[in-house]
Every structure is written in C-alpha cells, then in structure tokens.
C-alpha positions in Angstrom: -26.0 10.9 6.9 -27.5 13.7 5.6 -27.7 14.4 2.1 -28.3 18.3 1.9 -25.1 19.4 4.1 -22.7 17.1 1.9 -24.3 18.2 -1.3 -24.1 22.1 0.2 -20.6 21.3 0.9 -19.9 20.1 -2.6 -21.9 23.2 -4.5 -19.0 25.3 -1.9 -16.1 23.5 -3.1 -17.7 24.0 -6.6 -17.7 20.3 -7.1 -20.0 18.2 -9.2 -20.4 15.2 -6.7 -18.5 12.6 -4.6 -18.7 9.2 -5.8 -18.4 6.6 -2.5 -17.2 3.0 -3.1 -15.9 0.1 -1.9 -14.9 -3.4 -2.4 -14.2 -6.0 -0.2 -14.8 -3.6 3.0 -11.6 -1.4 2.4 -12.9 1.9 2.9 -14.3 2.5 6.4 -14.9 5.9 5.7 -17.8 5.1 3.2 -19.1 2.9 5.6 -19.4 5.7 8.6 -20.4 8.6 6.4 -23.2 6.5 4.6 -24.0 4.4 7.8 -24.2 1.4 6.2 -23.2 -1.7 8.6 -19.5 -2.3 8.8 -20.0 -6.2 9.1 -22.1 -6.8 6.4 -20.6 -9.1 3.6 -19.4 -6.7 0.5 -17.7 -9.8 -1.5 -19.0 -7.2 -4.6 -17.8 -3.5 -5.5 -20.7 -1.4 -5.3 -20.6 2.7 -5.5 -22.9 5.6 -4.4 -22.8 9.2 -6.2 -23.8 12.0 -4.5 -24.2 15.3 -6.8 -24.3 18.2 -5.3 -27.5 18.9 -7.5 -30.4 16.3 -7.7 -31.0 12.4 -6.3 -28.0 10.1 -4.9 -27.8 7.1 -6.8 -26.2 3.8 -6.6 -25.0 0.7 -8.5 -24.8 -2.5 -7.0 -23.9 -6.5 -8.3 -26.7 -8.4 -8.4 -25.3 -11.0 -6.0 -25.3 -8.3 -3.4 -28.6 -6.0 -4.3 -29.2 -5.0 -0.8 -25.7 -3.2 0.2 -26.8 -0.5 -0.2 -30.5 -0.5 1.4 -31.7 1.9 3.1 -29.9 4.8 1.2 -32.0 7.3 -0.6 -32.1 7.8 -4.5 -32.3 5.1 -7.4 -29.7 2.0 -7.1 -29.2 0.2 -10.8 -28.0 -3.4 -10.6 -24.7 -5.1 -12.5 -23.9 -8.2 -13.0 -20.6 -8.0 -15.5 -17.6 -6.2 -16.0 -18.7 -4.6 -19.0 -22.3 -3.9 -17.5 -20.9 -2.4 -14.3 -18.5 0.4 -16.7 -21.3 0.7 -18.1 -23.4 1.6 -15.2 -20.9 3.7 -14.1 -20.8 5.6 -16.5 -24.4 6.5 -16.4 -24.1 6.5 -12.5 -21.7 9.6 -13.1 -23.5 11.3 -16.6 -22.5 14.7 -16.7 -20.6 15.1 -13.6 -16.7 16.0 -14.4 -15.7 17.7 -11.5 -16.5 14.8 -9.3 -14.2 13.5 -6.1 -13.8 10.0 -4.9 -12.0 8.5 -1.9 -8.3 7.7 -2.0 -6.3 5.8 0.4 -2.5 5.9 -0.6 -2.5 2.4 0.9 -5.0 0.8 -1.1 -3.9 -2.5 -3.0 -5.1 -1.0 -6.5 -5.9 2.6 -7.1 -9.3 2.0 -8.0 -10.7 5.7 -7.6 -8.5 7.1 -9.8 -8.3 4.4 -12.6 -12.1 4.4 -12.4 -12.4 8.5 -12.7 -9.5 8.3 -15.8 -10.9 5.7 -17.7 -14.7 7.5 -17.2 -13.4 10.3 -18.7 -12.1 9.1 -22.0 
C-alpha cells in the first residue's frame, strides 16, 4: 500500500480523505488495499483514515490493539461506545469531504450512518 498515490488520487478527486473500516472481517477490500492479513481475528470494529493531506491514522478497541500493526501514522485506542464516537470524531477532525466504503449488501449501513451522525 502506498500512502502517497492514494492520497494524490484523493487531492485529484478533490476529496478530503477515505476513511477504511471494518467489523467482523466484512470488507475485503480494506483488507487487500491496506494489506493487513485476511485471517486475523477482527471480533472489534476498527477504522483507518487516510487524508489526502498529512499522517494516516487509526482507531482501534483495546481488546484488539494490534489490527492494525504495521500501518503507518498514529492509531488511538477505544474501549466504549461513547469513547470510540468520540475517537472518531477526532480520527476525522476537519475532513468533510471524506469517502468511506459501501457495500449495498452489508447487514447495517455502517459507513453512511457513521459519516451522517459525524456530521451533526
């Protein structure tokens, strides 16, 4: 993964970042773009923002700190509902043209109930 030609391609789609995610292994994609291991246990969401100006950074539950190892930037920890909003919320500070992953086959729409409930 490189983190200059995805943050080049965001700056060309005039984009502020894309914010990766997953839960429970649904989102392959995240998996192959980040190369993070497929069979690693993810029993805990965890997300990875990727601005198209400045440092990735990540949020993880403190059961699983090390999903994300490996990946550059700073990776805050979680360990309630109310302290992971709140860490995403500083995870995406100042970023309001920001993308996420959608899969119209996904058992919640976490991507965009996450991005409309960030934004109010």
């Amino acid at each position: 993964m490189l983190i200059e030609e995805i943050q080049s391609a965001l700056r060309e789609e005039q984009l502020d970042g894309w914010l990766f995610f997953d839960h429970h292994q649904r989102d392959p994609l995240a998996y192959r773009i980040l190369k993070l291991n497929p069979k690693a246990v993810a029993t805990r969401r965890w997300y990875y923002f990727i601005p198209a100006h400045g440092e990735a950074r990540g949020l993880v539950h403190t059961i699983e700190p090390d999903v994300l190892a490996g990946l550059p930037g700073n990776v805050q920890k979680y360990s309630s509902w109310s302290a992971q909003v709140e860490g995403l919320h500083l995870l995406l500070a100042g970023a309001t043209g920001s993308r996420c992953n959608i899969r119209p086959t996904a058992p919640s729409p976490t991507c965009r109930w996450w991005m409309a409930a960030l934004s109010n």
